[in-house]
Every structure is written in structure tokens, then in C-alpha cells.
N, C-alpha and C positions, 0 to 999 in steps of 0.2 A: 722165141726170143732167147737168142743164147748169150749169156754173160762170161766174159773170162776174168775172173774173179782173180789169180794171179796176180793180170797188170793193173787191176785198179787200186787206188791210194787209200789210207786209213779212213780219210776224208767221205771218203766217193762210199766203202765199204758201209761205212755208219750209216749215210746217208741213204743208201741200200736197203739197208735193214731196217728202219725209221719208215722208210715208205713200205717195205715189205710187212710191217706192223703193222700200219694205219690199216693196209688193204686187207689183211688177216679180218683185223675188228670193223671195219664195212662189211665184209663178205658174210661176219657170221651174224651179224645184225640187219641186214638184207633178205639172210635166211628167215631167220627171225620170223621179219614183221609176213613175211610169203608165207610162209607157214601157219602164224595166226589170222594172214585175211583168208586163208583155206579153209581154215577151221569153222572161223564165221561163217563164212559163205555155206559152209556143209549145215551148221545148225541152223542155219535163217532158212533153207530148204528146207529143212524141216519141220521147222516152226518154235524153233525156239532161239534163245538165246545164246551165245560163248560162256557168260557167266551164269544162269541157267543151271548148264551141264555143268561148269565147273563147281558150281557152290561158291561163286568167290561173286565179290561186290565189286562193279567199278570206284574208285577211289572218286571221295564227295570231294565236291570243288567249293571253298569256303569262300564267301563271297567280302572283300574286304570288308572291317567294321566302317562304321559311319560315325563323325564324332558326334560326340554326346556335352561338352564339357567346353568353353573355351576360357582364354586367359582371359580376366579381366583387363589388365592392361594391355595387354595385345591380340584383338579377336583373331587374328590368323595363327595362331598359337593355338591347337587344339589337339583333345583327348578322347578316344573312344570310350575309355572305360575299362578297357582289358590291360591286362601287363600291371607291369608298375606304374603307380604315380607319377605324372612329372611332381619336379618340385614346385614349381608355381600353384599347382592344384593343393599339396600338403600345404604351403606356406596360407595359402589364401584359407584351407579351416583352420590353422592354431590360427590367424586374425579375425577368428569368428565367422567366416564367412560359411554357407550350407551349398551343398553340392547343386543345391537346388536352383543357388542364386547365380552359377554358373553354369548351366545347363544352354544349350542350345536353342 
């Protein structure tokens, strides 16, 4: 695939090089993952694991919170418990209310 780079326009050149980039980072990501299912595949022969050998952990998958808490005035209005407050959850204890009384 011969290019005569010359006659093509500023346009055409960028556009060139934008695709010549994407394909760069495909190809070295491509390698990549060939390379890591080789790797696997080598220690699963053998009876162990990729992380294993490595010493490294697969990264823990958190499982979304579930809420815990909802608005009094609006039950679809709800709070896990993590993060910040909403405001309805603070407004509702300075009105004396207990977390307890808004609990799920």
C-alpha cells in the first residue's frame, strides 16, 4: 500500500496520521491482551494462576451499595449510607428525626 504523500492535502495528511494513530494503539493493545492470554494459558498448564506467579491480586469488583435510608417525603428518594449526606437525611435529624426512623 504505497501512499504519495506529496499530492495529498493538509486534510487528507491529518486524517492520515489520526488513522495511522488509532492503528499504532489497536496494534499495541492487541499485543497486549495475546500476550497476557499466553501467559495464562502457560500457568494454567501448569497449575497455577497469572496472579499467582505474579504476586498481584485481580482488582475486587464492589458490588453497588443498597440503600439503607429513604426520604420521608419522597420514598423514591434514597441513601446508601456512604458519601455525604443528602440534605433531606440532615434536615430530617435537626427535626428530631433518628436514622432509625428512616431506614428502609
Amino acid at each position: 500500500m504505497a501512499f504519495d504523500l506529496n499530492s495529498m492535502s493538509l486534510k487528507e495528511l491529518k486524517d492520515l496520521q489520526g488513522q495511522v494513530s488509532k492503528a499504532i494503539a489497536t496494534f499495541e493493545d492487541r499485543k497486549k491482551k495475546q500476550a497476557l492470554a499466553e501467559l495464562e494459558e502457560k500457568a494454567r498448564q501448569m497449575g497455577f494462576s497469572l496472579a499467582e506467579l505474579t504476586g498481584t491480586s485481580a482488582p475486587r469488583k464492589r458490588a453497588p451499595a443498597s440503600a439503607k435510608y429513604a426520604n420521608p417525603a419522597n420514598a423514591g428518594d434514597t441513601w446508601s449510607g456512604r458519601g455525604r449526606k443528602p440534605r433531606w437525611f440532615a434536615d430530617a435529624l435537626k427535626a428530631g428525626k433518628r436514622p432509625e426512623d428512616m431506614a428502609v
